[in-house]
GUKE-847885 format. One record per residue (C-alpha): residue in three letters; x, y, z. Coordinates in steps of 0.2 Angstrom, whole numbers, plus 2048, in hexadecimal, padded with zeros to 3 digits. Last residue first. Example, Ala and Ser with C-alpha at 12.3 -4.5 7.8 and 13.67 -1.06 7.14 Angstrom:
<sites>
Ser8447FB824Ala83E7EA827
</sites>
This chain:
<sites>
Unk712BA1D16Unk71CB94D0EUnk721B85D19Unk731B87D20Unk740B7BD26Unk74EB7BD34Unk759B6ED35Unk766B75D41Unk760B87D46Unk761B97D3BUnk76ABA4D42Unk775B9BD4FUnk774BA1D62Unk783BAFD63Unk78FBAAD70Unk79EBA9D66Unk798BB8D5BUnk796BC3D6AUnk7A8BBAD73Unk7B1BBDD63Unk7ABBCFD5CUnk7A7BCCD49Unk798BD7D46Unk7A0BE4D3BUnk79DBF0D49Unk7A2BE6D59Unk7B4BE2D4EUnk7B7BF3D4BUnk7B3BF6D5CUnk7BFBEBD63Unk7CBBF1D56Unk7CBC03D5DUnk7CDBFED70Unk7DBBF3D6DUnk7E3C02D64Unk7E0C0CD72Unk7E5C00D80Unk7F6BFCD77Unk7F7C10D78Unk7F9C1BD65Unk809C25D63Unk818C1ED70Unk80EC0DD70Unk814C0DD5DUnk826C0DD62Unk832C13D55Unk827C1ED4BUnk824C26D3AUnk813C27D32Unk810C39D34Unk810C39D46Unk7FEC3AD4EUnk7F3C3DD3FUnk7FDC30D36Unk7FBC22D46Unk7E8C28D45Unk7E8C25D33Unk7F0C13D35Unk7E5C0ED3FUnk7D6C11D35Unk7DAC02D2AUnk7CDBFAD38Unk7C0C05D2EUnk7C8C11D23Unk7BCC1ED22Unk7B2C15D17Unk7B1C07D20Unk7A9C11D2EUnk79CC19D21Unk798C06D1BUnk797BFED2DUnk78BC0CD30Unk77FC07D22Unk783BF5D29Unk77CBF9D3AUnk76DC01D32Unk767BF6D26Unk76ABE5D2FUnk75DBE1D3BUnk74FBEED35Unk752BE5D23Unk751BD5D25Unk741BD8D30Unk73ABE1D21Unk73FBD2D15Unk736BC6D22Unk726BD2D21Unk728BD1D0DUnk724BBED0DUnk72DBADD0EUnk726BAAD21Unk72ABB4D31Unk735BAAD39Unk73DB9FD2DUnk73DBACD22Unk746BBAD2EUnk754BAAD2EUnk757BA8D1DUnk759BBBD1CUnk765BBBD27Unk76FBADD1FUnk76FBB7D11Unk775BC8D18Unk783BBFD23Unk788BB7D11Unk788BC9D09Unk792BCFD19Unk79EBC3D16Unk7A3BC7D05Unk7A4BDAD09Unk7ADBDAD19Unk7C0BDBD16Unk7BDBEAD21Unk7C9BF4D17Unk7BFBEFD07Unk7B4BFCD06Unk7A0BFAD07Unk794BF7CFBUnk784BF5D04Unk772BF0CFCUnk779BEACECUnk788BE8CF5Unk782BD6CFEUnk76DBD7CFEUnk75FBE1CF6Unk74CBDFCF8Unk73BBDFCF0Unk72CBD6CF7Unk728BE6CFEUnk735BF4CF8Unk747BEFD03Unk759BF5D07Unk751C05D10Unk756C17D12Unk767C15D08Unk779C14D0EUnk786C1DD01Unk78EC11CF5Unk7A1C0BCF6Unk7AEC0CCEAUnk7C2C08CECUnk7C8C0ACDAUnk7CDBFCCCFUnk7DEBF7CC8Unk7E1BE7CC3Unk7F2BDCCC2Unk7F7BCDCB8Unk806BC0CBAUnk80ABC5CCBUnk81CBC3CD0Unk81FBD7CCCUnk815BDCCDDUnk81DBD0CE9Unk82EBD6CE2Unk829BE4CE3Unk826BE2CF4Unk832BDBCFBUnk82FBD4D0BUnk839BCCD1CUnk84BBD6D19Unk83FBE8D13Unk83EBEDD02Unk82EBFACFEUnk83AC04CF4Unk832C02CE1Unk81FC05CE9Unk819C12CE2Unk823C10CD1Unk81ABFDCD0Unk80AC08CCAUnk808C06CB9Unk817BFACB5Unk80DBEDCBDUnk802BEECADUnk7EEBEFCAFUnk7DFBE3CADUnk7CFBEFCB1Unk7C8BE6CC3Unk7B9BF0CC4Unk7B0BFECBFUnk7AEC11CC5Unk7BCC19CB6Unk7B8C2ACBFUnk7CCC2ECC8Unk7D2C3FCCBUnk7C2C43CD2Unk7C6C41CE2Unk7D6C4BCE1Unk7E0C47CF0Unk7E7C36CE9Unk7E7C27CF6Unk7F3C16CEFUnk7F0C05CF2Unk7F9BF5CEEUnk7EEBE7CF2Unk7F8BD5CF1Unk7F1BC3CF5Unk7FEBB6CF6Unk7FCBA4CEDUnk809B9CCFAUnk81BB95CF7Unk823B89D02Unk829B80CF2Unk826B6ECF9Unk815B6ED04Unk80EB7ECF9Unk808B88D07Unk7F5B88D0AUnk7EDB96CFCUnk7E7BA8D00Unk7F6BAED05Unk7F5BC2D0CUnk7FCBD4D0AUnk7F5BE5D09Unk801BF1D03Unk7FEC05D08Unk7FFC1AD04Unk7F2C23D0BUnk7EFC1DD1DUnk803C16D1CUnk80BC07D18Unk809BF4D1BUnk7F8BEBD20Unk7FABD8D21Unk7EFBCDD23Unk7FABBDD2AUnk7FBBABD25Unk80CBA5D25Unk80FBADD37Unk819BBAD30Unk81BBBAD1DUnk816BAED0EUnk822BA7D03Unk81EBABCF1Unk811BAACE3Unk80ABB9CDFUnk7F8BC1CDEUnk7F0BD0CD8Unk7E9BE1CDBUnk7EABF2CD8Unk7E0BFECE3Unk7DFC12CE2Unk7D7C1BCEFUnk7CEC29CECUnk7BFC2CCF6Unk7B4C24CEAUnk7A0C23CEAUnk795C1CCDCUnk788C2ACD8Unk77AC2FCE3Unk76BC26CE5Unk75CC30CDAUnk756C21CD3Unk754C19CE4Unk749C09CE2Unk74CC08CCEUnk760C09CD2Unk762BFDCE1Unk758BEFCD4Unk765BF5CC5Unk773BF0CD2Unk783BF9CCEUnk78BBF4CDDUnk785BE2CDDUnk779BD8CD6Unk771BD0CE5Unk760BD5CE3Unk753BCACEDUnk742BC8CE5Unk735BC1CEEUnk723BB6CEAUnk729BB4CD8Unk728BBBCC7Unk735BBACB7Unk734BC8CA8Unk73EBC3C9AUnk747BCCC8EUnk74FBCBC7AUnk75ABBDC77Unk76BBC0C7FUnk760BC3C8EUnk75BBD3C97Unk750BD0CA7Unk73EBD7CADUnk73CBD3CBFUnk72CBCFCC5Unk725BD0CD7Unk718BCACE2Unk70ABD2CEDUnk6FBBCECE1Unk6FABE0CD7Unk70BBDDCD3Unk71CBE6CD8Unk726BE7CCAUnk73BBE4CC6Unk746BEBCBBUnk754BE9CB1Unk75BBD7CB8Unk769BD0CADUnk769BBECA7Unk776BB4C9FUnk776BA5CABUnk765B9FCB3Unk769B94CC2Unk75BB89CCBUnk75CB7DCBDUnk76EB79CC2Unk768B71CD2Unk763B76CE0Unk772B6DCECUnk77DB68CDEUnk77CB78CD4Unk77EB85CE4Unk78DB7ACE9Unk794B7DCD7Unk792B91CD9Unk797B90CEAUnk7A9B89CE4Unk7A9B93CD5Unk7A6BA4CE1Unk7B6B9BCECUnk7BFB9ACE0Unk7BEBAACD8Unk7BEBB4CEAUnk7D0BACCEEUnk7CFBA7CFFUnk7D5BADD12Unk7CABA6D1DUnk7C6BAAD30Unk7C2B9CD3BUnk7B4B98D43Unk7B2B94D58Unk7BBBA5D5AUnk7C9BA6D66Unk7D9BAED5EUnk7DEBA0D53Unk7CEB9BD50Unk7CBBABD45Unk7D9BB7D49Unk7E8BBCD52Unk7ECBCDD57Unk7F8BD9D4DUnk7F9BEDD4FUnk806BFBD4BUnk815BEFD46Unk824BF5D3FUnk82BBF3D2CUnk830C05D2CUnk820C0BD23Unk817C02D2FUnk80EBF3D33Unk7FBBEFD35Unk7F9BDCD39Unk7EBBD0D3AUnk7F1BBDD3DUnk7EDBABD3DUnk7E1BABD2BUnk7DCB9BD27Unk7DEB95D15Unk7D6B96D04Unk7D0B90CF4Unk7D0B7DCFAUnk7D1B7FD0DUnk7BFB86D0CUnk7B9B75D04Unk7BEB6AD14Unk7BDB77D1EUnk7ACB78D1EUnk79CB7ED12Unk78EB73D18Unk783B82D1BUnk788B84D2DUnk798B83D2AUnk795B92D1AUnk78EB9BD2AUnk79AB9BD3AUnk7A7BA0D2AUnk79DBAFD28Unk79DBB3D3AUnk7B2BADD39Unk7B3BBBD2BUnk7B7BB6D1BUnk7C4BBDD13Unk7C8BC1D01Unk7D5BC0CF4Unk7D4BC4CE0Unk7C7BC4CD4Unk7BFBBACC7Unk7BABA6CC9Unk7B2BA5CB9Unk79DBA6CB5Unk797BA3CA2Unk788BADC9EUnk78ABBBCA9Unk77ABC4CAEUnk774BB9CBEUnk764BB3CC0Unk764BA4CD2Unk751B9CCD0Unk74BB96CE4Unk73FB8BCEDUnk741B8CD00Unk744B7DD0AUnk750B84D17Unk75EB7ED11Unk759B81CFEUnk756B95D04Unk768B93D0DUnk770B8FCFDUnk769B9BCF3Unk76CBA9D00Unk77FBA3CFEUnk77EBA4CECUnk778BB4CEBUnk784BBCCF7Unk793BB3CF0Unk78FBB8CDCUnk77DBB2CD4Unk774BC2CD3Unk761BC4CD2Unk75ABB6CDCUnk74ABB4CDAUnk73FBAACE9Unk731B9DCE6Unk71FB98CE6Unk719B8DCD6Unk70DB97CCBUnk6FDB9ECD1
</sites>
């Protein structure tokens, strides 16, 4: 038999961080991700403080954080009229023993990328491969068969854990019948400007209506002498028709002059938004996708992690860190059952159905959801937000949300770790 060891299809945040943990653990692994020649693409993200609890625990602390991000003080949903419908603190700034990051996705995928290769080393990573299938052998393992600028390659191991994204070819041989992408017809365009930041300095910031919406945040430390900030900007627009839109990729570069028309009298005397949106040297334009839950993220020695198992909406801001939370499980159902199909079983009895649920209530908005209560309720236009929805009501929906997404501060506070200091496996 040859050497025992784990593939990793996909090397983005959720493979990386499940590479990282394997080597912490002691478990040999070989990252296969299709793009030849990785660059720090996309936009901002956050980081949830349960994510954050893990990339410390990992080695990953502020220290590297605080170079493609910064920690976010404030969540805030505001009105049409520039008033506020909800704002709480966040991260350590509202109790947590982690922070909650702000950071450019790129950079912080390059970042990982280049701690994956130190730590495992840069053997361990196999650029310009893309898994087509996989294979369940007579002896329990499996193979996956990948396309290589030079023809294919078939690659077996003890597991193989997916991570390659919402159009995962592993998702697609399990369910071949899975129903198409799913869009409800929102609209994004993102991209990022330089300028001063707003509120606290480093607030989320919802701004808008259910349908019709900014969301705004920095994603870099102030610069110490311009008092600018690399500010994160989503402009997002709902259209009735969903099938007005079937272009289902990602990030297509677009002009500002596009879609700055729906947004031309955002001004208010603390924001301008066109302003915000034309000081971005590039935009893209993508639809707000997700994947409908399936029966199980796993097929024996097979299983899939990060949005190859769940793609979920953004309005969580859950997607990156859920992938990491989905590594460091995994880590830990091996440490206590053994690098085998029963630990990937476990995974998946812990996870599959919270997160399925997670997936459907991001899809209705998730904490976004707000706003379509305050809609339902008044069309969008107030002068006192306690006069439409009660401070006890909205306290009591983003508790919830917060339970849901597996970020509630006194659980996750209290929460013994997931994998203990120095913990090590012996194959079994």
């Amino acid at each position: 038999m040859s050497e025992r060891r784990v593939i990793i299809i996909g090397g983005g945040i959720g493979g990386l961080a499940l590479g990282l943990t394997l080597h912490q653990i002691g478990v040999r692994c070989s990252v296969y991700e299709s793009v030849r020649n990785l660059k720090p693409l996309g936009v901002g993200i956050n980081l949830q403080p349960n994510a954050v609890r893990e990339l410390y625990e990992l080695g990953i602390g502020p220290e590297l954080l605080d170079t493609v991000g910064l920690p976010v003080k404030e969540w805030a949903l505001v009105g049409m009229q520039g008033q506020d419908i909800y704002s709480e603190p966040r991260g350590s700034f509202a109790g947590y023993n982690w922070p909650q990051y702000a950071v450019h996705r790129g950079e912080f995928h390059m970042a990982l990328y280049h701690r994956f290769l130190d730590a495992v080393g840069a053997d361990a990573f196999h650029s310009g491969h893309r898994a087509k299938s996989y294979r369940i052998e007579e002896d329990g393992r499996a193979s996956v068969t990948f396309e290589t600028t030079t023809g294919t390659v078939t690659e077996t191991a003890d597991l193989v854990i997916a991570a390659d994204g919402i159009h995962s070819a592993i998702r697609a041989q399990m369910y071949p019948d899975q129903p198409p992408i799913h869009w409800g017809g929102v609209l994004m365009w993102r991209g990022t400007s330089w300028a001063k930041p707003v509120r606290t300095g480093s607030s989320f910031m919802g701004l808008g209506t259910h349908a019709h919406r900014m969301v705004i945040y920095p994603i870099s430390h102030p610069d110490p002498e311009t008092g600018l900030s690399l500010i994160n900007w989503i402009a997002e627009v709902t259209h009735d028709d969903p099938d007005a839109y079937q272009n289902m990729g990602w990030y297509r570069q677009t002009s500002v002059d596009d879609f700055i028309q729906h947004f031309e009298d955002w001004k208010y005397d603390w924001l301008d938004v066109p302003a915000l949106i034309r000081g971005s040297d590039v935009a893209y334009e993508n639809p707000m996708i997700d994947r409908d839950p399936i029966p199980s993220w796993v097929d024996g020695p097979v299983a899939l992690l990060g949005d190859a198992a769940h793609a979920m909406y953004p309005t969580g801001s859950n997607g990156a860190s859920q992938a990491i939370i989905d590594a460091r499980t995994m880590g830990a159902k091996f440490l206590e059952f053994g690098v085998n199909p029963d630990a990937l079983a476990a995974y998946n009895a812990e996870l599959r159905d919270p997160i399925s649920a997670l997936v459907l209530r991001n899809r209705d908005a998730g904490p976004f959801g707000l706003l379509n209560m305050v809609n339902d309720r008044c069309g969008g236009n107030f002068e006192n937000i306690d006069d439409v929805v009660s401070e006890e009501e909205r306290n009591d929906f983003m508790a919830k949300y917060k339970s849901a997404a597996g970020f509630a501060r006194d659980a996750l506070n209290n929460a013994p770790r997931l994998i203990a200091a120095g913990a090590k496996i012996g194959w079994q």
